[in-house]
N, C-alpha and C positions, 0 to 999 in steps of 0.2 A: 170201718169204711173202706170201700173198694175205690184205690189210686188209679186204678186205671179206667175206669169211667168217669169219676168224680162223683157217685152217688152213695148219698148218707138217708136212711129213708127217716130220718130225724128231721131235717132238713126240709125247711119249703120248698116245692120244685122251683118258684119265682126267684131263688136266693142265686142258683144255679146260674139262673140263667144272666143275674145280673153281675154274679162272679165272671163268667164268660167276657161281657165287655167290658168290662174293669178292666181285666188283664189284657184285652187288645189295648184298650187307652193307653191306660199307665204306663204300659210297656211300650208306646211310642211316645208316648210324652218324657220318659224320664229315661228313657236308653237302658231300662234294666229287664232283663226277661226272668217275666213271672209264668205260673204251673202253680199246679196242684201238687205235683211232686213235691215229697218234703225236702224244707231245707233248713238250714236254724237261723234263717232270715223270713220273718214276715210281713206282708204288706196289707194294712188296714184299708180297702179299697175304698168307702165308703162318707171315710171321716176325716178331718186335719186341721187344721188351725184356721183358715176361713170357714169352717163348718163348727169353729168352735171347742173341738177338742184340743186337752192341753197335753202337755206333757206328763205332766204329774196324772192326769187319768189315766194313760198308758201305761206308766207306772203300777199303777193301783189295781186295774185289770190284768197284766199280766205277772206281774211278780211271785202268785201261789202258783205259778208253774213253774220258776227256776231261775236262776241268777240271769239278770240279764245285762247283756255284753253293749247297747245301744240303742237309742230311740233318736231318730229321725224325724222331725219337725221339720214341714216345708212352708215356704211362706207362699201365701194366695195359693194353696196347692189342697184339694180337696181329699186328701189322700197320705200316709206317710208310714212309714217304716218302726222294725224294732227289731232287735237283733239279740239271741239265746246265743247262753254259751255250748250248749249240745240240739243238736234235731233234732233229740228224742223229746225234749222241754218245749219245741216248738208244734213237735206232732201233737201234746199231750194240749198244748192251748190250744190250736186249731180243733179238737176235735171238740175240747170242751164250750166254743167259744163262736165258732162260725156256723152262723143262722139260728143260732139259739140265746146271743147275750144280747139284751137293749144296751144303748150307750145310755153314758150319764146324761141327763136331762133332754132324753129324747125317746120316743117310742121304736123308732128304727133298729133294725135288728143289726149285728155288723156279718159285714161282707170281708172274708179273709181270702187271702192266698197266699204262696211262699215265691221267696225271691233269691236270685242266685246271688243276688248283697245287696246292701243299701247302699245309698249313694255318698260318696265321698265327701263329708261336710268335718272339718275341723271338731272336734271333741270340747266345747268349751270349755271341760272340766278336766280334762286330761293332766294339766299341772298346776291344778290348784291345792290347796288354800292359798301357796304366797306367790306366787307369779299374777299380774294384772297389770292395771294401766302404769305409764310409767311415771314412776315418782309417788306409788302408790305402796303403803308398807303396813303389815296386818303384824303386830308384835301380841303373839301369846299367850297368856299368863302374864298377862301385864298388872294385875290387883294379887290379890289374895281372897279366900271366898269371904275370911272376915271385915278385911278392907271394901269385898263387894254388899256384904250384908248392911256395914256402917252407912255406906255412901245411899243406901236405896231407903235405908229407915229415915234419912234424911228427909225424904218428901211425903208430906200430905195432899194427896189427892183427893179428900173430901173438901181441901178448904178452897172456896171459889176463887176467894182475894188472891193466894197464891198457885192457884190449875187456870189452866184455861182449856176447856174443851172443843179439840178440832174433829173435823169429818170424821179421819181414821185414827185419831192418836189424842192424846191428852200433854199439853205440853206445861212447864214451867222453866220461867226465865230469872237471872241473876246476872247483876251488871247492870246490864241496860236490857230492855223488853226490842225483841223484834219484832217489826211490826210487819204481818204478813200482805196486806196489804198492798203497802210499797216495796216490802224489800229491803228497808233497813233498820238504822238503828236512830232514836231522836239523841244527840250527843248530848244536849242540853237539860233533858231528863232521864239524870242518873235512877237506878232501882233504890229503896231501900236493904232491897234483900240482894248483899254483895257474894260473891262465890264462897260456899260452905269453906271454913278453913281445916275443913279435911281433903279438902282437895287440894293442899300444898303440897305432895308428895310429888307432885306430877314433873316439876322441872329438874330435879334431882334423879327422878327413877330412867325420868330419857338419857340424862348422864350416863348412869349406871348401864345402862344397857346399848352405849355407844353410838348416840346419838346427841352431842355435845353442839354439833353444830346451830340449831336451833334454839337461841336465848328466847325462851318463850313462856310468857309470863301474862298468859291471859286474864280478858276484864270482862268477858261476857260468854256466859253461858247459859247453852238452851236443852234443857232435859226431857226428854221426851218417853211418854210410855205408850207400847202396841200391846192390845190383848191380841189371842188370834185373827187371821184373818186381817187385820190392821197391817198399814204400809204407809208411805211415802211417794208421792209422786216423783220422778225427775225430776233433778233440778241439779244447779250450781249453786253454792255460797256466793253470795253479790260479790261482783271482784272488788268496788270501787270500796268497798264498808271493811271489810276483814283483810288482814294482812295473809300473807302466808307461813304457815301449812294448818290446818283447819284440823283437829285431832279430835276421834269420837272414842267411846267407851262405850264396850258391851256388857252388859251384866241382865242374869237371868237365864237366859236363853241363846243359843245360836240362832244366826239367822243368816240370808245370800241377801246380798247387795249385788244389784245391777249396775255396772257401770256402760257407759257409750260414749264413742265419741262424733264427730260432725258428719264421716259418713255412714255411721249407724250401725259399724260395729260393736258388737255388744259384747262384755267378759260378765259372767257372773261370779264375785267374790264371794268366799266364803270368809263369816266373821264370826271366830267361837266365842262363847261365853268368857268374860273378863279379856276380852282380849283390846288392845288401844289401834285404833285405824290411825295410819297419818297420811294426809293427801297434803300431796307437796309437789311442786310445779305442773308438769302436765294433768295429773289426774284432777288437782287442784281448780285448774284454770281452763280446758281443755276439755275435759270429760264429767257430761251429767251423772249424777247420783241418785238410785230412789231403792225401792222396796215395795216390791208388788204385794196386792192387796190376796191375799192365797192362805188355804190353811193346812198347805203345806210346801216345799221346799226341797226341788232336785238336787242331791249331792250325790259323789264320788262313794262307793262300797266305802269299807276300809280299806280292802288290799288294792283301791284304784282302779279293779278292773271293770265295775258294772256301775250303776244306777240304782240310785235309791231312794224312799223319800223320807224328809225329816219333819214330823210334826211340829205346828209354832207351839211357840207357847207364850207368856208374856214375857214380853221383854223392853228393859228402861236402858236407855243410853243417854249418857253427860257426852254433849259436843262442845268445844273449849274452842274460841277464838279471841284472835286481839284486834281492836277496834285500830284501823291506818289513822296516821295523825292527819293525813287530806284525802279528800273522798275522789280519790283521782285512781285511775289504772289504765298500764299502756302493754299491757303483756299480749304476748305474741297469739292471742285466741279468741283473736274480734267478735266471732259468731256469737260466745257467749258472755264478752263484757259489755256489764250496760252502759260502761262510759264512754266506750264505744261503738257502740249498735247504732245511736243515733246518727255518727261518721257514714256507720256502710247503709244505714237506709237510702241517705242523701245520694250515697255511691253508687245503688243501687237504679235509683232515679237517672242519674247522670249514665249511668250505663245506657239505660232504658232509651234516655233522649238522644246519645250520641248515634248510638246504632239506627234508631229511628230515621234520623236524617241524614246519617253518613253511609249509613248499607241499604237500608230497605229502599227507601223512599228513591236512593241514588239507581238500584237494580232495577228499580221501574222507568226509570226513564232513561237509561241507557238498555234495556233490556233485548229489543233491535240489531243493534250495535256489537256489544257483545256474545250474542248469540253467532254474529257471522265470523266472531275472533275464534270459537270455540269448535273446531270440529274434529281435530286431531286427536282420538283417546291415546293416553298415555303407555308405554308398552307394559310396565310392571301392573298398575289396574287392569289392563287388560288382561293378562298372567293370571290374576287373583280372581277375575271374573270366570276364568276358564275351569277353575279348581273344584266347581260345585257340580251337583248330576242334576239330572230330571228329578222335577217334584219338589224342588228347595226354593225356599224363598228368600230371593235377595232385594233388601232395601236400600235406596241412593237417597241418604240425608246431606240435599241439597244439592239436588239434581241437576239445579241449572237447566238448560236445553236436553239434558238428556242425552248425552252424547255415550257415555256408559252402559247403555242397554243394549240390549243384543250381543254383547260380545263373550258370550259362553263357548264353550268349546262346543266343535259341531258334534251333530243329531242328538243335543242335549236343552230341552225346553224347561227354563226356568220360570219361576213367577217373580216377575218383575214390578217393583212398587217403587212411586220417588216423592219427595216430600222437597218443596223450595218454598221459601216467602217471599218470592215475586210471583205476582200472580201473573202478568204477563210469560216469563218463561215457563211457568208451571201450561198455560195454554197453549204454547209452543209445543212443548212433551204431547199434551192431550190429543194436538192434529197429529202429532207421530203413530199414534195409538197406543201410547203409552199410559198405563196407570200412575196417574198423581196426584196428590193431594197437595193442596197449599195449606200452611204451618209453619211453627216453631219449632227448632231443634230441640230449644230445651223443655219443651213438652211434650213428648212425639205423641202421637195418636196413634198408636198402639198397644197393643196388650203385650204384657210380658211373656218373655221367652217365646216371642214370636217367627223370627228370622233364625235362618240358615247363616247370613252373614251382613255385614254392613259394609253398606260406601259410604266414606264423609269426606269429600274433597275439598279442598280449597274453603272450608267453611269455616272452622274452630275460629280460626286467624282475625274474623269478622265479631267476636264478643268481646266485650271491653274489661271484662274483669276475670283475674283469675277463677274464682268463685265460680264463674256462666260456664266460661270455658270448662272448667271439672264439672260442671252440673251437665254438661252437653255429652260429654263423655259417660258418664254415670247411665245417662237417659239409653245411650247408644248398648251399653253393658245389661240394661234394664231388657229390652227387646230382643238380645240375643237369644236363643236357646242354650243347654249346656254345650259346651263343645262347640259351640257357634265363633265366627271368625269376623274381624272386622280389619278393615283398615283404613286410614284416616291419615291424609297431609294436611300439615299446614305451610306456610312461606317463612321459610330460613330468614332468620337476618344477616349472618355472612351469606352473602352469595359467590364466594370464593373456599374452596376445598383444596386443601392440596397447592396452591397457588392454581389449580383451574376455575378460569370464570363460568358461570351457572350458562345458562343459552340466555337467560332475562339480561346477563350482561353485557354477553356479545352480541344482542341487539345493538347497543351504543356501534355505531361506527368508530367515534374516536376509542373505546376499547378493542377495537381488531386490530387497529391499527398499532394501538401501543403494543399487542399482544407480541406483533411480528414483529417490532423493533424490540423487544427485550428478548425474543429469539435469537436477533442478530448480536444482542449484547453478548446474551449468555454465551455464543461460539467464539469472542472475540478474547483471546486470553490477555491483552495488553491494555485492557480499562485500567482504571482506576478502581478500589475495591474500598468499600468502606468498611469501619471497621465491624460490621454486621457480617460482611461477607457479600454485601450485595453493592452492585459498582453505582456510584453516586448518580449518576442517569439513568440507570435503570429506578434508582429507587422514585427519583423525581415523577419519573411516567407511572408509577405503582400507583400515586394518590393524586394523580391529576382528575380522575375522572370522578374520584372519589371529593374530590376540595368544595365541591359545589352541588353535594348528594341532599340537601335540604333547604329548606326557605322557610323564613318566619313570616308570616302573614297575621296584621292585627287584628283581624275580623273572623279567624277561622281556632278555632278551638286546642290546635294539635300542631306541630310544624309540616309541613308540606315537602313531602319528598319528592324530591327530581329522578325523572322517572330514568330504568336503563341503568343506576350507578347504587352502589352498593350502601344497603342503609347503616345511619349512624343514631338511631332513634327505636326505641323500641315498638312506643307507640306513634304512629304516623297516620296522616292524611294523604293517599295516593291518587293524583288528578289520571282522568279519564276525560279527554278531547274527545269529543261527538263528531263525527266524519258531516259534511255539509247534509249528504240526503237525509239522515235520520234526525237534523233540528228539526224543531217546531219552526212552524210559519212566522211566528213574531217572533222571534230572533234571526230570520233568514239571513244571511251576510254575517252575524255574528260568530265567533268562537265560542262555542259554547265550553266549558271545562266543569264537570262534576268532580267532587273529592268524596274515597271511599276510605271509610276508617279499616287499618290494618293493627293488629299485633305481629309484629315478627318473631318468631321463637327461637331463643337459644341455644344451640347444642344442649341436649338432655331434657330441655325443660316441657317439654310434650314426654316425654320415656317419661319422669320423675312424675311428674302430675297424674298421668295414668296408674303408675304404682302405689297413688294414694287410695284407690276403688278397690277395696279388698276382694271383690268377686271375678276380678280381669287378672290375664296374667298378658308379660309383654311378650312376645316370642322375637321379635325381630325390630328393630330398627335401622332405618336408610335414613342415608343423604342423597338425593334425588335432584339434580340439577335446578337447585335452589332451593329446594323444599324438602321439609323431615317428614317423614312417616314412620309410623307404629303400623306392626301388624298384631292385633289381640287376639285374646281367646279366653272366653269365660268357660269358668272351672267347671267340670262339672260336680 
């Protein structure tokens, strides 16, 4: 083949040409420049895991060319990488491979090119077999092959009374029968067929192997056999039915167990033959479990460095648990307990209704109002807006009036998008000429990896549960591109740094006032000095303005904060006075007072929360005269 044309006369001329924009695409979509020049990184232009190809087929199609060093799976990405340990292994699969191989279960030819690397995504297998979720421990050599031979001739699988045959597996129970169904176990009907008393080894061998801490002396066990191709869907062990730690046994075969947890990070474990899994706290309670339905299985070389795959084969595992004496659980991983699920549904609702009425509904009718408060951009947003070139597309979740538009640095023309859930301010934007959309944060209507950067002002602070709040962030992380930048305040709840009051506080007139008389204190060396070090009239005027920062009102959901004085609440209702012109006619002469639901945030707790989105990293956090911001940046 001549590299300096691109022409293989093997090769359809149409292959050519569709390699051609491939590698314009991909190479702006993914920041990595692709050629035809060889490299020992190659890019499948054609195909990817929304197209349907796996991992293990990559595998499988490139492996008789040469050790390979990684494959690259992108998510929603039509497209995806694989990485040789030498160029010569990748020149030899290109030539064998490009415009001449159909992919598996498709008639399409593949489209290759080479890439100067693949993109920088975590190795999930890099320290496996025993690193994974935590509190997750794969012990060994935990049987003997005769111990494994005993325990498997134990079961008939021909006898109906004792199998029961599921979609992907063949299961049998001892103890109590679970019922898949609901989820648990009937306490009241015991099995006759009690746990084989060859499995008495089991509380003594976790002694021995120093793991004493666990008196566990299970009563119900569920056996399960996969032929090929056979798995497990996700899931948890019901928290409220089994105690902890849930301990499985491998015998037959190897196989990967996928674990995840709530934001969707995935570890694949590897679990060898005879070997004992223990899930125990987080992996336990915290992280689903299952075993994809494949008839085969991505693992580590031997010596660690490549990719390989491992054929199933059948294989029977004993899962041991102990039945809680009350069908109760309060562990710290709501999402996935079910005696708790029902709490955050309801929690869920009540989020739904409080914002409902306390933000939306309230921004629509102060919408007016607000819009003439707002006109001032802030100097560090403005900063951030100036940082992008021509051609980038920057999004304001939760635009408000739109005050944030236009302010790029000069002779540089952005595309400008904004997203609010008032429709009235979103209208406002619109006579701007501004492009907006009305919406939810925590849905955005976009496509991923969309934007150049994000604004999210003043907005988080308006969702009622942690949960929305990390889901609002996630979304925001969703529509970055790689390398994309965001930044996001929400309102402090010290509105005091440093002993400096915020500007929200030196609104108060009686805090200016106090401000200068503890100026004149601090010069005055013959006070009185408490034993803090601060003189007893100074300290008095500290919490004067503070003494009356909330109000209990019995008709309002939340307590009601006094505006101007620093909050003592985390969660608060903040009233908004209507100026006379912008009431309605049937209140004319009336006070009108609306309350907007606030969370205020704590030092860290915006940084911490973001730190949970494993695709974001934080670069920066302020304290902003009353308000914290994050500046992010998704990995690329």
């Amino acid at each position: 083949m001549d590299f300096k044309n691109g022409e293989d006369h093997h090769v359809p001329k149409k292959i050519f040409s569709k390699q051609r924009k491939a590698i314009q695409n991909i190479s702006a979509d993914s920041k990595i420049s692709l050629g035809i020049e060889p490299t020992k990184q190659i890019v499948i232009c054609n195909s990817g895991l929304s197209l349907g190809l796996l991992e293990e087929d990559v595998i499988n199609i490139f492996s008789p060319y040469g050790p390979i060093e990684a494959v690259v799976m992108l998510p929603d990405k039509t497209y995806c990488f694989m990485a040789f340990h030498s160029k010569e292994n990748a020149l030899q699969a290109y030539q064998s491979l490009h415009g001449k191989y159909n992919f598996p279960r498709s008639e399409n030819l593949m489209v290759l090119a080479f890439a100067d690397e693949v993109p920088k995504v975590t190795n999930p297998w890099a320290t496996l077999p025993r690193d994974g979720p935590p509190g997750l421990i794969v012990l060994e050599d935990f049987i003997t092959s005769d111990e494994e031979e005993i325990l498997v001739k134990l079961l008939s699988w021909d006898d109906p009374i004792q199998g029961q045959q599921l979609k992907q597996r063949q299961v049998q129970h001892f103890g109590f029968e679970f019922r898949y169904g609901s989820n648990d176990v009937d306490r009241q009907k015991p099995l006759a067929q009690k746990i084989p008393d060859q499995c008495d080894f089991l509380q003594n061998r976790l002694k021995k192997r120093g793991f004493s801490k666990w008196n566990f002396y299970p009563d119900q066990l569920t056996v399960n056999r996969y032929l090929p191709g056979q798995g497990i869907p996700p899931h948890v062990d019901t928290h409220s039915v089994f105690e902890d730690p849930i301990l499985s046994l491998s015998m037959l075969s190897d196989v990967v167990m996928d674990f995840k947890d709530a934001s969707g990070h995935k570890i694949p474990v590897f679990l060898p033959r005879r070997s004992l899994t223990v899930m125990s706290g987080e992996s336990r309670f915290g992280w689903t479990h299952g075993i994809a339905s494949r008839m085969h299985d991505v693992i580590c070389t031997d010596d660690k460095k490549g990719l390989t795959l491992l054929p199933r084969e059948e294989r029977v595992s004993y899962t041991f648990r102990l039945l809680r004496s009350k069908k109760e659980c309060f562990c710290s991983y709501a999402w996935l307990c079910d005696n708790q699920k029902q709490n955050l549904y309801q929690q869920q609702l009540d989020a739904i209704q409080l914002e409902k009425q306390y933000v939306r509904e309230v921004y629509e009718e102060i919408s007016s109002h607000f819009s003439e408060t707002r006109h001032t951009p802030w100097p560090n947003i403005v900063e951030f807006c100036k940082t992008f070139k021509t051609g980038q597309i920057l999004l304001d979740v939760g635009c408000g009036n739109g005050k944030y538009f236009g302010n790029q640095a000069e002779n540089v023309s952005l595309f400008e998008i904004g997203l609010d859930a008032s429709a009235h301010l979103a209208d406002m934007c619109t006579k701007r000429g501004v492009e907006v959309l009305t919406g939810n944060c925590l849905n955005l209507p976009f496509r991923s990896s969309i934007a150049d950067g994000v604004l999210c002002i003043a907005v988080i602070h308006h969702l009622a549960t942690h949960e929305r709040r990390r889901r609002a962030v996630q979304e925001i992380a969703r529509v970055l591109c790689k390398g994309g930048r965001a930044l996001i305040y929400v309102w402090a709840r010290d509105q005091r740094l440093q002993d400096k009051m915020s500007t929200y506080l030196k609104q108060n007139r009686k805090n200016r006032q106090n401000t200068a008389i503890q100026s004149a204190f601090k010069g005055d060396k013959n006070n009185s000095v408490t034993g803090s070090g601060t003189s007893q009239s100074e300290n008095n005027l500290c919490t004067s303005a503070d003494s009356k920062s909330c109000e209990f009102t019995g008709s309002l959901p939340l307590p009601v904060h006094v505006n101007r004085t620093n909050f003592k609440h985390s969660d608060i209702l903040v009233p908004w006075k209507l100026k006379e012109k912008h009431r309605q006619e049937s209140n004319e002469g009336e006070q009108q007072t609306f309350y907007r639901y606030y969370h205020v945030f704590e030092e860290d707790e915006l940084t911490r929360m973001c730190i949970e989105i494993p695709q974001i990293q934080v670069l920066e956090t302020k304290y902003d005269q009353g308000n914290w911001s994050v500046l992010l940046r998704k990995l690329p």
